[in-house]
Every structure is written in structure tokens, then in C-alpha cells.
PAZAPA-4460 file (N, C-alpha, C; in steps of 0.05 Angstrom, whole numbers, plus 32768, in hexadecimal, padded with zeros to 4 digits):
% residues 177
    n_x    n_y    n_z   ca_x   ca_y   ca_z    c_x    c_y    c_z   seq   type   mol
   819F   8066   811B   81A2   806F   80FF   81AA   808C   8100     1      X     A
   81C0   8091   80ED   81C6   80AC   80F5   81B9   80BB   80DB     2      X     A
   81C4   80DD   80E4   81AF   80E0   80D3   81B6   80EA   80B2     3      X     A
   81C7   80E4   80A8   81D0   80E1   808F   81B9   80C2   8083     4      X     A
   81BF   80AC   8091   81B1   8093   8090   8190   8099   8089     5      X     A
   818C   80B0   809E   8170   80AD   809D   8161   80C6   8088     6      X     A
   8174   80D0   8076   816E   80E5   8068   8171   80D4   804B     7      X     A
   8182   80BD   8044   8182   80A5   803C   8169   809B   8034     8      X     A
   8159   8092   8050   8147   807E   8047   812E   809C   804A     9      X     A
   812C   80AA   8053   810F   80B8   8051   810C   80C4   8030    10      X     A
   8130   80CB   8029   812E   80D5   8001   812D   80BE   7FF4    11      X     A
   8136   80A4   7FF7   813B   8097   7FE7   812D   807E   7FDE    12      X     A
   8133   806C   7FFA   8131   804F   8003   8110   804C   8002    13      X     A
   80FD   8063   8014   80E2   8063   8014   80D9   8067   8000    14      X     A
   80D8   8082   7FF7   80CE   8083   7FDC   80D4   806C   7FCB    15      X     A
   80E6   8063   7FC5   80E8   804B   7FA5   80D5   803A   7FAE    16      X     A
   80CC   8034   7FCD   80BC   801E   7FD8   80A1   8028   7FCC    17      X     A
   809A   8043   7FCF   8082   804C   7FC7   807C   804C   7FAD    18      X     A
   8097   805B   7F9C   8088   805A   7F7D   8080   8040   7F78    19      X     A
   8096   8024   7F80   8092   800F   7F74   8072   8006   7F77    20      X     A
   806B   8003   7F97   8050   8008   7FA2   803A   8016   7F8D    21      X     A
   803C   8036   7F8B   8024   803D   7F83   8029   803C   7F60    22      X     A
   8039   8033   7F4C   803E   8035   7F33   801E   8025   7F1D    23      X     A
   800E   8030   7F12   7FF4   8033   7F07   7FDE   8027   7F20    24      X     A
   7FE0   8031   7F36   7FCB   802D   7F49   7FB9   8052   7F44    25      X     A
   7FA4   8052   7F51   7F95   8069   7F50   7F95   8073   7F73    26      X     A
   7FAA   808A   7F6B   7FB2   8096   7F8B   7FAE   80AE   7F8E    27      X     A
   7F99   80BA   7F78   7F92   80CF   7F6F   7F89   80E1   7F91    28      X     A
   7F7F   80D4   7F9F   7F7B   80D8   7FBB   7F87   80D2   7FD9    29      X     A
   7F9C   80D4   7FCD   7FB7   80D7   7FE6   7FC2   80E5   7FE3    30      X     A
   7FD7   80EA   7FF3   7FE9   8101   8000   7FF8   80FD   7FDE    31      X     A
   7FF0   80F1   7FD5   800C   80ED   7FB6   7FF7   8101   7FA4    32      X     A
   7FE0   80F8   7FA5   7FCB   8108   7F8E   7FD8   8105   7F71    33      X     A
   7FDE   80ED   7F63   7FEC   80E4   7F50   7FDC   80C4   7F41    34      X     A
   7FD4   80C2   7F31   7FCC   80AE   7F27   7FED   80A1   7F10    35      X     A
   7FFA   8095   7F1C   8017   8086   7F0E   800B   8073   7EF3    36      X     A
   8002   807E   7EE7   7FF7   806A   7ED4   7FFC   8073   7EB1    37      X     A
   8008   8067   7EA2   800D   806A   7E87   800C   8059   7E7D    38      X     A
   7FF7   805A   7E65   7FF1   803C   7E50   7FFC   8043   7E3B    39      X     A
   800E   8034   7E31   8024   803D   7E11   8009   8032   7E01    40      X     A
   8010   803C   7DEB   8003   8029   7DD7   8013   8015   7DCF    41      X     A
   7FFD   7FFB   7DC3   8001   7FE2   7DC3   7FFA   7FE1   7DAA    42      X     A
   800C   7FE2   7D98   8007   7FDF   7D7C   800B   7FC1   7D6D    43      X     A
   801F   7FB1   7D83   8022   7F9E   7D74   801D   7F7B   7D8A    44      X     A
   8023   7F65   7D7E   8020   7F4D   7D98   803A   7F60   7DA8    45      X     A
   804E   7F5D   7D9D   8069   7F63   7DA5   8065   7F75   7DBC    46      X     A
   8054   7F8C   7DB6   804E   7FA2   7DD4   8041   7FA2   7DD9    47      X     A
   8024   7F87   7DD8   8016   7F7C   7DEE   8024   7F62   7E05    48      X     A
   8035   7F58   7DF4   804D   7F4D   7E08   8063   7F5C   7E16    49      X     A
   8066   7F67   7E09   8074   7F88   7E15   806E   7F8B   7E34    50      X     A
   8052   7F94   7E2B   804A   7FA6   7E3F   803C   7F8E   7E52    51      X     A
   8032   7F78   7E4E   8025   7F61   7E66   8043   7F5F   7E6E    52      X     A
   8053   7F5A   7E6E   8075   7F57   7E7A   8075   7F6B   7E8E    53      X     A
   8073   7F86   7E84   807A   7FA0   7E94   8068   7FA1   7EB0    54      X     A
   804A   7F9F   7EA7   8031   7F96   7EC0   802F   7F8B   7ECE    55      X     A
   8041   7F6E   7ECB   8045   7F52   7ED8   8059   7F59   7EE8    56      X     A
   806B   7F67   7EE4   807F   7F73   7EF7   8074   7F87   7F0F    57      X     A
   806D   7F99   7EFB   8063   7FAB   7F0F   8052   7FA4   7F25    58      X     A
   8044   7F8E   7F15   8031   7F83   7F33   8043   7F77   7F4A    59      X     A
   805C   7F64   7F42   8060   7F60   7F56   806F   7F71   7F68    60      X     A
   807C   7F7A   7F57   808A   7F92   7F66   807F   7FA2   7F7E    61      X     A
   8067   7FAF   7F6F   8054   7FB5   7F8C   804C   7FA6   7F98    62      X     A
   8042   7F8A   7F96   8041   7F77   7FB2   8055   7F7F   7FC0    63      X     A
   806F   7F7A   7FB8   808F   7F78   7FC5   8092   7F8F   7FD4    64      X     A
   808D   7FA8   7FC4   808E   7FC7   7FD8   8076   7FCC   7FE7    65      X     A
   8060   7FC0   7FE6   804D   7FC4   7FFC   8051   7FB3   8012    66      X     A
   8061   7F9F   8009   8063   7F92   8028   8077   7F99   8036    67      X     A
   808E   7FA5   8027   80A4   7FAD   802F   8097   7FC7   8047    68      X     A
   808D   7FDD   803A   8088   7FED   8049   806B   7FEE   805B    69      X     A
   805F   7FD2   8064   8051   7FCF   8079   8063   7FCB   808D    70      X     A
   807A   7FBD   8085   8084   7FB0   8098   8093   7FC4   809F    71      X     A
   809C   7FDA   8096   80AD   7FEC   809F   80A2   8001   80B4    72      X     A
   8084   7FF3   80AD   807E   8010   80CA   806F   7FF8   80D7    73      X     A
   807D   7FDE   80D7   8073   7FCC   80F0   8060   7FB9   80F2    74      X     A
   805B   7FB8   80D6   803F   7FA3   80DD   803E   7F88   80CB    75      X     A
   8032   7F74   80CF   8028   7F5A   80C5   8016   7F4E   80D4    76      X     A
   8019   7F35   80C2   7FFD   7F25   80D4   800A   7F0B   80DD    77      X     A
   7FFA   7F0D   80F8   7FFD   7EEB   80FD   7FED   7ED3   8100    78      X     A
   7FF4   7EC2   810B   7FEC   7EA8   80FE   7FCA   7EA7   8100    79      X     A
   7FC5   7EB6   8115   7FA2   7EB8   8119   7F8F   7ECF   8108    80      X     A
   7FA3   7ED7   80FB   7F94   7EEE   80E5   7F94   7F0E   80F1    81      X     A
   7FA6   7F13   810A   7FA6   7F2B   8113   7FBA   7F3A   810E    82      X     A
   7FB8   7F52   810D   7FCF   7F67   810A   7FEA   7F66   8122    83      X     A
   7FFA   7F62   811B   800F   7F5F   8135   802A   7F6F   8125    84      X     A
   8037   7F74   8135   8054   7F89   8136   8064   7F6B   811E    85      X     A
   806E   7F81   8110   8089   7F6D   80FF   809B   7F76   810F    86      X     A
   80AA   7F69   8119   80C5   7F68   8128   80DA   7F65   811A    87      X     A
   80F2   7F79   8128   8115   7F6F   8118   8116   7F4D   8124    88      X     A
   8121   7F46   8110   8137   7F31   8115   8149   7F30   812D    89      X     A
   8154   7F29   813C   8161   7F35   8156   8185   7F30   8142    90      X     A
   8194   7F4A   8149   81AD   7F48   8137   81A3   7F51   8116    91      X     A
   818E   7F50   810F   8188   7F5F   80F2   819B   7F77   80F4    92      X     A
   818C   7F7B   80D3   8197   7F9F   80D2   817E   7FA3   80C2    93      X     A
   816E   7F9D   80CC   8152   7FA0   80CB   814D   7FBD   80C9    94      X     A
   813F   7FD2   80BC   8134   7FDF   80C5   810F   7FF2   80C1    95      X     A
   810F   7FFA   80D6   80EC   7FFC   80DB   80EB   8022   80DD    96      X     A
   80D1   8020   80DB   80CC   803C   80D9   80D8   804F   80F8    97      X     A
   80D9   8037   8110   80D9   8043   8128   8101   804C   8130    98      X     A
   8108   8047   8111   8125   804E   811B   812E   8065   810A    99      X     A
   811D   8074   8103   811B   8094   80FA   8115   80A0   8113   100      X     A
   811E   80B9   810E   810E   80D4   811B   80F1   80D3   8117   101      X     A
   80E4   80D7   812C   80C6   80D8   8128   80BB   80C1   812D   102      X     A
   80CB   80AB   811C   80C1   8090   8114   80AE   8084   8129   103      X     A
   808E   807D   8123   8086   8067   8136   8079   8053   8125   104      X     A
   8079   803E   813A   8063   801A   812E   804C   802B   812A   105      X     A
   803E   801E   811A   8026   8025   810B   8015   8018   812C   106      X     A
   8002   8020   812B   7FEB   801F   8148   7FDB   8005   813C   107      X     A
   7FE9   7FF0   814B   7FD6   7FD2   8146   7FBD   7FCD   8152   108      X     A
   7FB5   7FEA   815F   7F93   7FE0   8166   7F81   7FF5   8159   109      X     A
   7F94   8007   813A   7F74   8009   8133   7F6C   7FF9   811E   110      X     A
   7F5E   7FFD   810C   7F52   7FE9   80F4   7F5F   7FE9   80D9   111      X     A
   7F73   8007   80DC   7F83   8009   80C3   7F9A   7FED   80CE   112      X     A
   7F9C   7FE8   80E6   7FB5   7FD9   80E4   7FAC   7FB6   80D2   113      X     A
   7F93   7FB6   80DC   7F84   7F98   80D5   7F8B   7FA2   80BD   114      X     A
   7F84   7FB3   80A8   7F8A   7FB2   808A   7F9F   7FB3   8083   115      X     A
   7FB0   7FBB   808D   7FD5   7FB4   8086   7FDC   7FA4   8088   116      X     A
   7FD5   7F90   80A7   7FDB   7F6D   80A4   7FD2   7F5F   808F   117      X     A
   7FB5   7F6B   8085   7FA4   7F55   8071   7FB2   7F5B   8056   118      X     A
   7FBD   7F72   8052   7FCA   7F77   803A   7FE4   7F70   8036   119      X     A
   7FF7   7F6A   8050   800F   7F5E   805C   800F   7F42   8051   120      X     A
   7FF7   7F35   805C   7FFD   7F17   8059   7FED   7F12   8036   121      X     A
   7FE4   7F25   8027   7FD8   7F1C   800B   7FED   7F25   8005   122      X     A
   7FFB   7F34   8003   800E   7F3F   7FEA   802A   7F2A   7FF1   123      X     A
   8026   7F15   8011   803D   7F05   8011   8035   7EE4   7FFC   124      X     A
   801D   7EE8   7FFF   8018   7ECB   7FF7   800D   7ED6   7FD6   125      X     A
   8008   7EDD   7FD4   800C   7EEB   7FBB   8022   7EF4   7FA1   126      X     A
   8039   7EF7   7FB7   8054   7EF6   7FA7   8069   7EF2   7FAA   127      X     A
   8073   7EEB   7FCC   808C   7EF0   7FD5   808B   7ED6   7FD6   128      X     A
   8074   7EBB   7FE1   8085   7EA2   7FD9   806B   7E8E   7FCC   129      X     A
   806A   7E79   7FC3   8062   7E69   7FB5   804B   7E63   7FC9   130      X     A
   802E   7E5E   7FBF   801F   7E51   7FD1   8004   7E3D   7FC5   131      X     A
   7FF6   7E35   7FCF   7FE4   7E22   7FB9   7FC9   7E27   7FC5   132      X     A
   7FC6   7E3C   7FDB   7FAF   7E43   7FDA   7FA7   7E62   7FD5   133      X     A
   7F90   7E62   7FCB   7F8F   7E84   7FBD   7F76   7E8E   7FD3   134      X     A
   7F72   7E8A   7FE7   7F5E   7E99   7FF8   7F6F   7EAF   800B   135      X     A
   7F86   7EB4   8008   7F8D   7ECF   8015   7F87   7EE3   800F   136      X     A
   7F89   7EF6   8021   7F78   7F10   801E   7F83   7F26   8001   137      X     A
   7F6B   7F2B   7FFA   7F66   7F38   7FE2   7F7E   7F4F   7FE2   138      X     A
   7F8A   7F50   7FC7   7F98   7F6A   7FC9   7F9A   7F76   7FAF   139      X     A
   7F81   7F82   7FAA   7F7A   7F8A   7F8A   7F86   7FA6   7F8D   140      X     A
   7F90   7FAB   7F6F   7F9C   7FC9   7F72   7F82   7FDF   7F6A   141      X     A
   7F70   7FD5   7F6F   7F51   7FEA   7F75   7F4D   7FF1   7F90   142      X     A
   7F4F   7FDF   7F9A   7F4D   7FE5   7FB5   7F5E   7FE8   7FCD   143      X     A
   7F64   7FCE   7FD1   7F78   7FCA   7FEC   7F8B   7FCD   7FE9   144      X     A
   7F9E   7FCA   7FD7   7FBB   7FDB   7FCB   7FB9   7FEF   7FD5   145      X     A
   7FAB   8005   7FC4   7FA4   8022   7FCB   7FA3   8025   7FE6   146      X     A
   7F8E   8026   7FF1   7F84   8027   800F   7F9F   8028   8027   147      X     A
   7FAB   8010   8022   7FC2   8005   8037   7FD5   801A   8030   148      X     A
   7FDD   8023   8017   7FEB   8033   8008   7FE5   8056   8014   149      X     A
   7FC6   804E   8012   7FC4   806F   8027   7FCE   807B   8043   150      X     A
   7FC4   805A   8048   7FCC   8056   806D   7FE8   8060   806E   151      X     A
   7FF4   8055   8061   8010   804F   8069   801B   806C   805C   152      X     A
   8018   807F   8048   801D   808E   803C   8018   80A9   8058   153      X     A
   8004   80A5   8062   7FF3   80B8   8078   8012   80B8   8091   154      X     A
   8015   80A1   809A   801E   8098   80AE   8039   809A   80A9   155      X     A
   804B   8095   8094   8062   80A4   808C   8063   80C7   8090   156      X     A
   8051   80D1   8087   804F   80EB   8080   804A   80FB   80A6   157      X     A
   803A   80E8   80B4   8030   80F4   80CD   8052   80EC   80DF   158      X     A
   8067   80DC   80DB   8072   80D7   80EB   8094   80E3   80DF   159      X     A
   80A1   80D0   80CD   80BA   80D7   80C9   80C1   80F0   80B8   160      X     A
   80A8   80FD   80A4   80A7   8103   8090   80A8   8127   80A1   161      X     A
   8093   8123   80AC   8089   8141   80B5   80A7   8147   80D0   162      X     A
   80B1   8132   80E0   80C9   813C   80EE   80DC   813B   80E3   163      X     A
   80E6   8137   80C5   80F8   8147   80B6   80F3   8156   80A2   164      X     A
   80D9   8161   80A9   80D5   8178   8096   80CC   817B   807F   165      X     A
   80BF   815F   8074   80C1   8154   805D   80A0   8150   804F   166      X     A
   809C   8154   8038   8085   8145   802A   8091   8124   8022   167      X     A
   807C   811C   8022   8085   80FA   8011   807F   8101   7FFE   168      X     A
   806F   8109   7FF6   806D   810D   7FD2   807D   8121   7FCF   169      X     A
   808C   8129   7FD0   809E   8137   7FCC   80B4   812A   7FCA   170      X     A
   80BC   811B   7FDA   80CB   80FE   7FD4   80CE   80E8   7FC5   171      X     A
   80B1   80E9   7FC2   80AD   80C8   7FAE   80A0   80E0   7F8F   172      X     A
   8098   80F0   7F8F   8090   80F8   7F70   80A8   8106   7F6C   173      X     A
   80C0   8107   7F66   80D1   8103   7F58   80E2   80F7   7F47   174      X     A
   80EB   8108   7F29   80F3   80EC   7F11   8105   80EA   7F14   175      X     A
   8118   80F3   7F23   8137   80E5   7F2D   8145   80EC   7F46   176      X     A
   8152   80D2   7F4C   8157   80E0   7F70   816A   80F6   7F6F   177      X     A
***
């Protein structure tokens, strides 16, 4: 990736992954120190349908961008419930955190990685395809949203972010690119 490409995805591509991610979660205690949250008033059915429309999105949306960006610094789960490397496609144009400057796989033996798979495989069965059992792992935006959201926010910031010089919140809290 050259490095026009990669000035691309560290201003642009990542961040939209993140707002979409942290948008009314409480991140008041991460590297963002931002709580994304605004309740309009709801004066009528009309903008209580309004706004359940707007929420219903947003939720999935952050399923969609939290899995996006586990997988970008390498991780999922497999079939036995463990943290294992997400791999390119062979011929993709796949790309992972390890094809930046800086860029490395997230470290699959410590315990943050077990919480990125478990949040990997809820936010897949959760929204990306149809399923008929609801015992996958929890992914409430109180908790494990957030949390994985830290991990991964930390681990951006310790690798691609800091060898170009860069804040992520400085990236992603901005109102236009």
C-alpha cells in the first residue's frame, strides 16, 4: 500500500468505521473521551417512528463497523470458540491493519483477543446473516461494544496511528472530512 493509500484509510476509511461503531455508545473513557449521543425530542408518533428507524439503524450499523474493524486488525473466532487470525482471501484486495506502516495482528494470546472474537462472532450472528438461535455472545452497547471498541481504539492508536504521527480522535472527531 503506498502511501497516499494509507493516508486514505488512517483519515478516512477507519474513522467512518469508528464513528459508525461508537455513535450513542458511552466512550466517555477512551482515547475518544466523547459520549456520541443526542436525543431529539419526540413530540409526535411520527418522531417516535422517526427516531426508532434512526436507532434500528444505528444499531446495526455498529454491529457492521465493529466487525469490520476487528477484523481489520486480524481477529475472529473459530469453530471451537477461540480467538484465531482473520485471514485475506488468497487474490483478495483484502485489507488488514498489518499492511500499514506500523501495522500489526492484534496478539491472539492475550484475553483482549478472546473478547474481540466473542464480540466478532455476536455482532456476526446478530446482524450480518440470518440465524434462529439467539445464544451468541452478548454484545450490549453497555458493555461489550464499548470495551472491544476500547481495545481496538488503544491498538490503532499504539500501532498505525502513533507511526504517522497521528491522534485517532483527531481523525474520527471530526464534522467533515
Amino acid at each position: 500500500m503506498n502511501a497516499s493509500e494509507q493516508t486514505e484509510w488512517i483519515a478516512r476509511h477507519i474513522p467512518h468505521r469508528v464513528r459508525a461503531a461508537i455513535a450513542r455508545l458511552p466512550m466517555e473513557h477512551s482515547l475518544l473521551r466523547v459520549k456520541a449521543c443526542i436525543d431529539p425530542e419526540r413530540r409526535t408518533d411520527r418522531d417516535q417512528i422517526y427516531w426508532r428507524c434512526a436507532t434500528d439503524s444505528i444499531w446495526e450499523g455498529r454491529l457492521a463497523a465493529t466487525r469490520w474493524l476487528i477484523e481489520f486488525v486480524g481477529i475472529k473466532r473459530n469453530e471451537n470458540g477461540k480467538a484465531t487470525e482473520c485471514r485475506k482471501r488468497k487474490g483478495s484486495k483484502d485489507v488488514r491493519i498489518d499492511d500499514l506502516d506500523g501495522g500489526k495482528l492484534f496478539n491472539l494470546s492475550g484475553p483482549d483477543a478472546q473478547l474481540l472474537a466473542d464480540v466478532w462472532k455476536g455482532c456476526s450472528q446478530a446482524s450480518s446473516h440470518a440465524t434462529n438461535e439467539y445464544n451468541h455472545p452478548a454484545v450490549s452497547d453497555q458493555k461489550e461494544l464499548p470495551d472491544a471498541l476500547v481495545i481496538i481504539l488503544r491498538h490503532l492508536q499504539d500501532t498505525i496511528y502513533n507511526q504517522a504521527g497521528k491522534k485517532v480522535s483527531d481523525c474520527v472527531l471530526k464534522s467533515k472530512d
